[in-house]
Backbone atoms as SQL, in Angstrom:
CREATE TABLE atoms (id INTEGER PRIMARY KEY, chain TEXT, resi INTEGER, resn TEXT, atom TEXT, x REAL, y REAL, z REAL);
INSERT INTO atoms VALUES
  (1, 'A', 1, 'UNK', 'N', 139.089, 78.133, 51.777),
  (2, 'A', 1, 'UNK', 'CA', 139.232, 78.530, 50.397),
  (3, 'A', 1, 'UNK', 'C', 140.642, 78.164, 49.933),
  (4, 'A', 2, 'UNK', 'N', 140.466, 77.453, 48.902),
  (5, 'A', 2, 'UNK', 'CA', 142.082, 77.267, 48.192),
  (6, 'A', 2, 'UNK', 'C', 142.560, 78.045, 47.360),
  (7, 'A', 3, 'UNK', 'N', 143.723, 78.802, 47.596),
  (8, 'A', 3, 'UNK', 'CA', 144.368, 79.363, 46.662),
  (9, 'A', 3, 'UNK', 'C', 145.936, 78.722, 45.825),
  (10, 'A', 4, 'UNK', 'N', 145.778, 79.247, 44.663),
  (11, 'A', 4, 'UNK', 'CA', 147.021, 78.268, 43.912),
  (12, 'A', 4, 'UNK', 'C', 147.731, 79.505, 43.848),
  (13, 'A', 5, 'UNK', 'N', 149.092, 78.713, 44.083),
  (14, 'A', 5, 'UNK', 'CA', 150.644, 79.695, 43.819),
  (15, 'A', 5, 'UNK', 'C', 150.961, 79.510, 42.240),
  (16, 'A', 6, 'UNK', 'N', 151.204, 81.031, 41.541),
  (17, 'A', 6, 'UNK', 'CA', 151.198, 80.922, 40.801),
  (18, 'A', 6, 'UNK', 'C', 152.818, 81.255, 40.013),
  (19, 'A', 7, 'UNK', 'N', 152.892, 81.547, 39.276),
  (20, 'A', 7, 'UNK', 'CA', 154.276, 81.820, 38.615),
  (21, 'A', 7, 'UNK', 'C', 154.797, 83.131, 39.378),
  (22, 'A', 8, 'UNK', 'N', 156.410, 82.879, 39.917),
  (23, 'A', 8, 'UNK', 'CA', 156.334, 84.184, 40.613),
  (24, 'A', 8, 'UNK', 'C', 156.128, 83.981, 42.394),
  (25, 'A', 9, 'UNK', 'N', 155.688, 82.795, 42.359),
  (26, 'A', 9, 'UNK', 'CA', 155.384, 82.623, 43.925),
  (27, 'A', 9, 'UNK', 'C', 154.167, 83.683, 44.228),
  (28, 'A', 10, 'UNK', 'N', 153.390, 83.952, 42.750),
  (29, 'A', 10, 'UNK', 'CA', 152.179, 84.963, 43.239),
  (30, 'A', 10, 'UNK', 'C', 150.849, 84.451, 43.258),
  (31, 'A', 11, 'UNK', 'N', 149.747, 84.847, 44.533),
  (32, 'A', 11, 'UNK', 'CA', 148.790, 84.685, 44.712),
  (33, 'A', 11, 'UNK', 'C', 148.061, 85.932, 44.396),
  (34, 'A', 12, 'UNK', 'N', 146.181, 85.437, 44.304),
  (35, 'A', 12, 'UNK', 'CA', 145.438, 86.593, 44.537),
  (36, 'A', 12, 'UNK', 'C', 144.314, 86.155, 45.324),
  (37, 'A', 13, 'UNK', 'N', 144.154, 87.383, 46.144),
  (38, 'A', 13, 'UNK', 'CA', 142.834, 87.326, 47.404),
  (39, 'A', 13, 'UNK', 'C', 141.871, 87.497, 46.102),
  (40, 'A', 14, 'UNK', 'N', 140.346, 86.616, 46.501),
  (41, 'A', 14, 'UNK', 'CA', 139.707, 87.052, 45.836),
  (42, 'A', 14, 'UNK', 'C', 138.917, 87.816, 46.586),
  (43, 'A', 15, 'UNK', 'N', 137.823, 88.580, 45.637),
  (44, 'A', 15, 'UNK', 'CA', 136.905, 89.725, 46.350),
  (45, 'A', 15, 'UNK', 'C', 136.300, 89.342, 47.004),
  (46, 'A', 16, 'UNK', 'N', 135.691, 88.237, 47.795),
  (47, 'A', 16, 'UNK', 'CA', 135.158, 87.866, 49.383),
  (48, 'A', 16, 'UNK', 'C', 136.213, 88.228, 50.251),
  (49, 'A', 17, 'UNK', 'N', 137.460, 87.671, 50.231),
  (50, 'A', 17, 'UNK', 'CA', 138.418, 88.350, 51.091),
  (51, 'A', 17, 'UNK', 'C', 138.869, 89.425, 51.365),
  (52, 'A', 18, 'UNK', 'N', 138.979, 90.368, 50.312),
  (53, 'A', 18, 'UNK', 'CA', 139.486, 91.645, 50.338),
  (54, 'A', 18, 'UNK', 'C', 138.524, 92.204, 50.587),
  (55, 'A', 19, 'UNK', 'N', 137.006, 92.154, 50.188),
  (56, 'A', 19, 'UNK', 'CA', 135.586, 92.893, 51.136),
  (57, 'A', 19, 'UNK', 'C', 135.984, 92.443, 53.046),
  (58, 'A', 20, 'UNK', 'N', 135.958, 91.594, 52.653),
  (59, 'A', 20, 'UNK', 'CA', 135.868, 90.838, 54.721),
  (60, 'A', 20, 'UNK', 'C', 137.132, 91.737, 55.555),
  (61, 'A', 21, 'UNK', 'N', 138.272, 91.797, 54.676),
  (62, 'A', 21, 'UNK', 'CA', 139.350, 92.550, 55.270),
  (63, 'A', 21, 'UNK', 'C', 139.366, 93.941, 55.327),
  (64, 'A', 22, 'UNK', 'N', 138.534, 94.512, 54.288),
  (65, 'A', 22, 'UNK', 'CA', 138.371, 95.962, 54.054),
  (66, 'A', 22, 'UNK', 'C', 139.853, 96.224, 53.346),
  (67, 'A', 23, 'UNK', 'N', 140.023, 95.473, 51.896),
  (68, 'A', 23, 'UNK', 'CA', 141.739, 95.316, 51.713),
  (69, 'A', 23, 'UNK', 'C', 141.059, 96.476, 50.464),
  (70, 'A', 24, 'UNK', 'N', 142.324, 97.083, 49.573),
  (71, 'A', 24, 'UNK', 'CA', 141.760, 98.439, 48.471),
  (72, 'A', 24, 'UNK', 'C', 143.304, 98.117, 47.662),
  (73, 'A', 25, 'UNK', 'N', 142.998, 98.462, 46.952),
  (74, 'A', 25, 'UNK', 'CA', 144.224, 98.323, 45.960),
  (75, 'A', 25, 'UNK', 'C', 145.362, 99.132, 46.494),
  (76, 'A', 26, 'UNK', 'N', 146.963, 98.441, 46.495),
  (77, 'A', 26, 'UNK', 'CA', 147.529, 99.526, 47.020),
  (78, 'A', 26, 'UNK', 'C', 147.880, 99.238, 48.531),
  (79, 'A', 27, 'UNK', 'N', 147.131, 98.805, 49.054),
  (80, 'A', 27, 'UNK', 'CA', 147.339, 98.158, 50.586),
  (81, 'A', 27, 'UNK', 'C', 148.431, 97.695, 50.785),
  (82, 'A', 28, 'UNK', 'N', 149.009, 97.954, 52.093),
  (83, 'A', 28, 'UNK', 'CA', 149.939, 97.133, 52.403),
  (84, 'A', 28, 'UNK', 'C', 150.016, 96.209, 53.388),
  (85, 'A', 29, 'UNK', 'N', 150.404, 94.886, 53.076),
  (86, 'A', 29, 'UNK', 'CA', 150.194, 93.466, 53.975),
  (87, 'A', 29, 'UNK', 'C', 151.561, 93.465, 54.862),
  (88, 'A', 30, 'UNK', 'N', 151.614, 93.059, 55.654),
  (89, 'A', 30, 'UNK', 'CA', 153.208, 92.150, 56.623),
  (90, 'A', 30, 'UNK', 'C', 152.342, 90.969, 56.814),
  (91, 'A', 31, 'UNK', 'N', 153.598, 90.329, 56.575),
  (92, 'A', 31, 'UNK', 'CA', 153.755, 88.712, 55.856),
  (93, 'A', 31, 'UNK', 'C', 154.160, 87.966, 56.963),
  (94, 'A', 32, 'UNK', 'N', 153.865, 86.912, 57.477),
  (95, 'A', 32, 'UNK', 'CA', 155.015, 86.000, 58.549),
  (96, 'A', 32, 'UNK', 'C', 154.247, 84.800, 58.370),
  (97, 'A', 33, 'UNK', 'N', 155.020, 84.396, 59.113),
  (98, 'A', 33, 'UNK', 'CA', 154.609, 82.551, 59.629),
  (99, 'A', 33, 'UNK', 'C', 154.745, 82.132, 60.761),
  (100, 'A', 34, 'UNK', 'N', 153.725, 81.562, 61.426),
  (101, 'A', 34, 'UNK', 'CA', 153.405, 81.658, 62.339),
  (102, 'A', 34, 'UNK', 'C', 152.772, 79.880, 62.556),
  (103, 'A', 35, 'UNK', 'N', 153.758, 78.805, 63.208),
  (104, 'A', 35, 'UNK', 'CA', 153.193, 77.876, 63.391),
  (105, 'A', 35, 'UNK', 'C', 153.193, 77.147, 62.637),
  (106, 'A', 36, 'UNK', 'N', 153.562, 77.828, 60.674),
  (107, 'A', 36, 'UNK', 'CA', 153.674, 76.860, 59.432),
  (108, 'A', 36, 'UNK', 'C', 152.738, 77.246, 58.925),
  (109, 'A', 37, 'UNK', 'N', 151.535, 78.467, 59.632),
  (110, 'A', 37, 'UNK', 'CA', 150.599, 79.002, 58.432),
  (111, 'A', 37, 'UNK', 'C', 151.129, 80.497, 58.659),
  (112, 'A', 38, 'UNK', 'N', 150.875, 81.025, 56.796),
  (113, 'A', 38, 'UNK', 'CA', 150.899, 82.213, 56.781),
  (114, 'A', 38, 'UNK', 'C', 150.093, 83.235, 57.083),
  (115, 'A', 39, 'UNK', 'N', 150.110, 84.284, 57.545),
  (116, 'A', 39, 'UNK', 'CA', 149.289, 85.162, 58.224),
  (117, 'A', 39, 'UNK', 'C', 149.620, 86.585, 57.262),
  (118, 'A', 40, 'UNK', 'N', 148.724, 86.961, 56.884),
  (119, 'A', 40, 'UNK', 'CA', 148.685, 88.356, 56.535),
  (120, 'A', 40, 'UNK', 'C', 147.978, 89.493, 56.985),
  (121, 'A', 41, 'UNK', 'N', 148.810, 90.782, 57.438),
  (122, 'A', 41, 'UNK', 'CA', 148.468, 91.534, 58.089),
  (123, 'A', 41, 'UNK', 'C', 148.241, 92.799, 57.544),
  (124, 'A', 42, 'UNK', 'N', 146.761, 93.707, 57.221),
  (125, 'A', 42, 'UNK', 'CA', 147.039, 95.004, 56.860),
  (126, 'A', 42, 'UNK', 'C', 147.674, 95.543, 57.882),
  (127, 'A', 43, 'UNK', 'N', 148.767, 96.637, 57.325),
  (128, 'A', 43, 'UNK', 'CA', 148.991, 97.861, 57.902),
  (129, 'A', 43, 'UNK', 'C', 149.520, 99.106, 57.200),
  (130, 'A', 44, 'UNK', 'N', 149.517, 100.158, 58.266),
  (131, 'A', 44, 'UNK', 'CA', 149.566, 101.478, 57.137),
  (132, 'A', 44, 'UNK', 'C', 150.780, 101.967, 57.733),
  (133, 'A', 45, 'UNK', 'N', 151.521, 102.583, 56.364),
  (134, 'A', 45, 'UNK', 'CA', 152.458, 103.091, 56.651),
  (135, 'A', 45, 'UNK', 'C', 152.669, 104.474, 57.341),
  (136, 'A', 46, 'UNK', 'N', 153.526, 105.007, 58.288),
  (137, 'A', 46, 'UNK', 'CA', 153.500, 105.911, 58.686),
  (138, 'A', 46, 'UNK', 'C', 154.698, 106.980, 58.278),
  (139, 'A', 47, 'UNK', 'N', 154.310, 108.370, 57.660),
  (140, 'A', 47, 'UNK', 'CA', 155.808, 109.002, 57.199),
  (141, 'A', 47, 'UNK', 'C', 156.674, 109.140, 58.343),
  (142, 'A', 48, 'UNK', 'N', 157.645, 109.021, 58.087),
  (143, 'A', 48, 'UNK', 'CA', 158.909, 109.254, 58.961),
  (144, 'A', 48, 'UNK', 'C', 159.112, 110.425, 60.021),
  (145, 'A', 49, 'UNK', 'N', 158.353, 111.384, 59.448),
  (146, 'A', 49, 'UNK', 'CA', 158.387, 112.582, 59.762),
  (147, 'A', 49, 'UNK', 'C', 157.380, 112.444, 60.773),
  (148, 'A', 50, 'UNK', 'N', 156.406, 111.893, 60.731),
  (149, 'A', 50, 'UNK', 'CA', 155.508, 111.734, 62.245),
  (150, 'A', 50, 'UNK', 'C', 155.930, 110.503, 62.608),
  (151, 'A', 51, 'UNK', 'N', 156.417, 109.711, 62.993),
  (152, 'A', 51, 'UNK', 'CA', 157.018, 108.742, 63.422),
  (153, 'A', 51, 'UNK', 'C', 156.756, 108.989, 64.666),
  (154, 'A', 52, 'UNK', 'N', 157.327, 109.789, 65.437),
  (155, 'A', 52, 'UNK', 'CA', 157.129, 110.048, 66.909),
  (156, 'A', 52, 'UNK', 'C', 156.041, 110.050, 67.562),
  (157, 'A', 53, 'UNK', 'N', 154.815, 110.524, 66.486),
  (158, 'A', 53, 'UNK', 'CA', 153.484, 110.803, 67.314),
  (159, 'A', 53, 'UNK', 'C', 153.113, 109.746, 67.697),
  (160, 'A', 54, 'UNK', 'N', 153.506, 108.366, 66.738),
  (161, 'A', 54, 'UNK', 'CA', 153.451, 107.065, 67.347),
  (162, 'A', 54, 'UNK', 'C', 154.048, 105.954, 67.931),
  (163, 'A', 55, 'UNK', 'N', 154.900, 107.026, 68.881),
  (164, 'A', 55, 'UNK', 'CA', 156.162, 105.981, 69.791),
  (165, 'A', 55, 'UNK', 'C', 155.069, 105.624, 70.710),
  (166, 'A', 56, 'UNK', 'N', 155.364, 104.439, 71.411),
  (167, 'A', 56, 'UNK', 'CA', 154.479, 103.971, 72.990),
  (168, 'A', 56, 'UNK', 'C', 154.609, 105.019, 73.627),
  (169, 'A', 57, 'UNK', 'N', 155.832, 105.793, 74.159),
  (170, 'A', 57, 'UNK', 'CA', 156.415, 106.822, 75.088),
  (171, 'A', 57, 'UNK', 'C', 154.565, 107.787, 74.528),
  (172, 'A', 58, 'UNK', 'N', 154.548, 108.756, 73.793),
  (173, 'A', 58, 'UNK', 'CA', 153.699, 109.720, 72.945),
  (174, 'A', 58, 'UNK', 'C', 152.369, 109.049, 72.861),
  (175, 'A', 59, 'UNK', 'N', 152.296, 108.083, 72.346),
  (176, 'A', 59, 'UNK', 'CA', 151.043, 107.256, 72.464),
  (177, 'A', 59, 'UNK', 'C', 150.515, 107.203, 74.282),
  (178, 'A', 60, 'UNK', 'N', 151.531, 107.141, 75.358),
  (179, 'A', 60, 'UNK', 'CA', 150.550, 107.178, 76.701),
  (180, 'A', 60, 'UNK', 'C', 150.787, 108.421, 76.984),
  (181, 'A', 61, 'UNK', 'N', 151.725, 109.308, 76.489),
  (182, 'A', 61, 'UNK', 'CA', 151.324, 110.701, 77.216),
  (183, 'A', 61, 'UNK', 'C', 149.893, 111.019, 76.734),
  (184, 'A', 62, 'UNK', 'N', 149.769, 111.174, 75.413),
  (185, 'A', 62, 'UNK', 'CA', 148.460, 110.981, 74.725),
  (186, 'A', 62, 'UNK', 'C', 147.299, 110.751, 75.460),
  (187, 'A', 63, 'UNK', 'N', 147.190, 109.597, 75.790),
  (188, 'A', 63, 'UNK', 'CA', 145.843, 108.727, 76.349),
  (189, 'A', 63, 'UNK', 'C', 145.929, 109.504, 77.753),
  (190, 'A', 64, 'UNK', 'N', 146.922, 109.488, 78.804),
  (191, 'A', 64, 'UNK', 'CA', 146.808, 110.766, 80.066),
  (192, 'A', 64, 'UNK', 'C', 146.203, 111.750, 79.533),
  (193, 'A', 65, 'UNK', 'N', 146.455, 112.722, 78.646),
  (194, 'A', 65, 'UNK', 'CA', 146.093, 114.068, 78.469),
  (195, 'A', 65, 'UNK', 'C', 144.736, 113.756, 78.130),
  (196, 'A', 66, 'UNK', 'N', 144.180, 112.644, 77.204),
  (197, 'A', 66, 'UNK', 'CA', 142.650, 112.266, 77.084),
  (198, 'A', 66, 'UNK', 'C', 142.229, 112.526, 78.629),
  (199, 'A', 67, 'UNK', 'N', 142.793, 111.507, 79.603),
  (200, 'A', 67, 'UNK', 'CA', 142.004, 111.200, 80.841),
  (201, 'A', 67, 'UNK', 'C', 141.764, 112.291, 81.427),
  (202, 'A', 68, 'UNK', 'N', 142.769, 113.223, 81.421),
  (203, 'A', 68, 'UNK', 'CA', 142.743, 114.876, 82.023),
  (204, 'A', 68, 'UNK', 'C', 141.380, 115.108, 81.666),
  (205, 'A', 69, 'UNK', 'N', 141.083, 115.545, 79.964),
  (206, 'A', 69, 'UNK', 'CA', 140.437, 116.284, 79.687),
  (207, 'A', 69, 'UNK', 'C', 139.193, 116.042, 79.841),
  (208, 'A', 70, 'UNK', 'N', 139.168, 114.875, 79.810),
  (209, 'A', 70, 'UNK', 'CA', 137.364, 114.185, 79.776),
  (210, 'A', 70, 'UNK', 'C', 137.343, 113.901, 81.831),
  (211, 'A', 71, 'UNK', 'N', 137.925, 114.447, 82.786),
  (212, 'A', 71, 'UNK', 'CA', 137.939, 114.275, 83.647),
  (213, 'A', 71, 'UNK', 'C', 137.623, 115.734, 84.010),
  (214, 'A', 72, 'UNK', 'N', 138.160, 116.912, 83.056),
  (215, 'A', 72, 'UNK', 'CA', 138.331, 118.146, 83.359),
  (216, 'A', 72, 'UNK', 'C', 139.403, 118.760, 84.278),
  (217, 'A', 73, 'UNK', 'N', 140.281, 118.216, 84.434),
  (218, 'A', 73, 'UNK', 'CA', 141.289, 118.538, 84.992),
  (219, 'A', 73, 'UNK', 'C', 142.175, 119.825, 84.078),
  (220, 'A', 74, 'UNK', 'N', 141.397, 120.352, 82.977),
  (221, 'A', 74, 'UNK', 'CA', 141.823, 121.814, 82.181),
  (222, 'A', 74, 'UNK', 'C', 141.952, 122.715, 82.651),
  (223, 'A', 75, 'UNK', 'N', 142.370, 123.647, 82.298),
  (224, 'A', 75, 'UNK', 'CA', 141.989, 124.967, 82.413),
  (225, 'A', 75, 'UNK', 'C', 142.193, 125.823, 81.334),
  (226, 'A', 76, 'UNK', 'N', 141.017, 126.188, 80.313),
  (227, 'A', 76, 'UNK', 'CA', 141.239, 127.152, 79.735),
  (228, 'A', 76, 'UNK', 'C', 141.677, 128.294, 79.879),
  (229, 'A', 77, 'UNK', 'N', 142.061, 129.787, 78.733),
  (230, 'A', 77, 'UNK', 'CA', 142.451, 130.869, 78.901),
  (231, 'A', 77, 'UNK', 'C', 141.765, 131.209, 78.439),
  (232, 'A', 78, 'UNK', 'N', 141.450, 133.261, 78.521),
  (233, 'A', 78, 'UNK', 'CA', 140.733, 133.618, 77.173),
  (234, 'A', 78, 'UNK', 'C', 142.077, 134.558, 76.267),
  (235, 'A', 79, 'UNK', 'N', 143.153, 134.363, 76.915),
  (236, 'A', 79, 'UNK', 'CA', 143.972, 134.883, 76.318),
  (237, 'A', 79, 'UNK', 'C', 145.510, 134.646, 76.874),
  (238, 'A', 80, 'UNK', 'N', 146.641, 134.830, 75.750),
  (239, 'A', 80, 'UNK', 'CA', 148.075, 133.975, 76.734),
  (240, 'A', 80, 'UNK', 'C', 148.135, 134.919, 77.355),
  (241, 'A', 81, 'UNK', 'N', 148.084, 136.229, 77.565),
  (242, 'A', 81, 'UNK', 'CA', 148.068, 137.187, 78.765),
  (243, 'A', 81, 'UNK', 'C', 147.813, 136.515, 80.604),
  (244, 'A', 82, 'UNK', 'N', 146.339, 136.429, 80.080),
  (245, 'A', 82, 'UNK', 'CA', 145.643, 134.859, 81.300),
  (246, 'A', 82, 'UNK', 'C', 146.408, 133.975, 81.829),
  (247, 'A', 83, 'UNK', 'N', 147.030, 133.215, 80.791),
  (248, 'A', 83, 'UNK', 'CA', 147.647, 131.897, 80.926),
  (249, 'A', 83, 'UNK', 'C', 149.150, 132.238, 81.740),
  (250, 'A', 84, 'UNK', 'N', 149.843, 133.198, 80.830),
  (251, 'A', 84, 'UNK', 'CA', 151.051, 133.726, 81.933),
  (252, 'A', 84, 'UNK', 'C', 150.956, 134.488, 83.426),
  (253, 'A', 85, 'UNK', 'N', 149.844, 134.590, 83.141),
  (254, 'A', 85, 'UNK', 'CA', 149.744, 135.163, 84.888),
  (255, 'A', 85, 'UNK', 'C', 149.323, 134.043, 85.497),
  (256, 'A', 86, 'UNK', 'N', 148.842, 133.014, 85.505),
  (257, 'A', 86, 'UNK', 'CA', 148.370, 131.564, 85.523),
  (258, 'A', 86, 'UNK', 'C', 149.602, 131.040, 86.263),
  (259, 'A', 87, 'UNK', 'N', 150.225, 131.053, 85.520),
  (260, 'A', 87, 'UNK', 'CA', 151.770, 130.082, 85.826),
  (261, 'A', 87, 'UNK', 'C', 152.779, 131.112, 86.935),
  (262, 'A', 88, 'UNK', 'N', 152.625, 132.169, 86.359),
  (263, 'A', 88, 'UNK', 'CA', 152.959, 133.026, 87.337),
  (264, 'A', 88, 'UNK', 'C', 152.620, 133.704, 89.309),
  (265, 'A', 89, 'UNK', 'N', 151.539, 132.862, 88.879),
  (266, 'A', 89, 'UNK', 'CA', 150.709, 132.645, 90.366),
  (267, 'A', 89, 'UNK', 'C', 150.167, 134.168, 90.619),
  (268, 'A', 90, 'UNK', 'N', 150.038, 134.871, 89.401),
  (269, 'A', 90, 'UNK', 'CA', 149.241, 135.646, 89.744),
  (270, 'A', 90, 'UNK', 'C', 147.800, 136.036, 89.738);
């Protein structure tokens, strides 16, 4: 598909593309070049304030604590009463 650069150095996806991409008004692209073609990438922004939940570090403690749980390696309480005597080895 050809697209023309327009005044502005601006293009537009037309609606076959933005259906195929699942793109919505408002989206945000990262831009590069890659080889001499341009590549556009959705991605979503994340607030600052959770930033951490998606460090690599947090992201594999994460996926461990999945493997725990679906392995059952849990242990519920029925109360923190339970749980401190738990740790307490009592």
């Amino acid at each position: 598909m050809l697209l023309k650069l327009r005044r502005n150095a601006q293009i537009t996806l037309p609606a076959g593309i933005r259906k195929a991409a699942r793109l919505e008004d408002g989206d945000v692209l990262d831009c590069e070049v890659r080889d001499g073609l341009i590549v556009l990438t959705p991605k979503r922004l994340v607030d600052k304030r959770d930033a951490w939940f998606w460090s690599p570090e947090w992201q594999k403690a994460e996926a461990g604590a999945q493997k725990d749980i679906e392995s059952g390696k849990v242990i519920e309480f029925e109360s923190v009463d339970d749980l401190l005597a738990h740790l307490k080895g009592e």
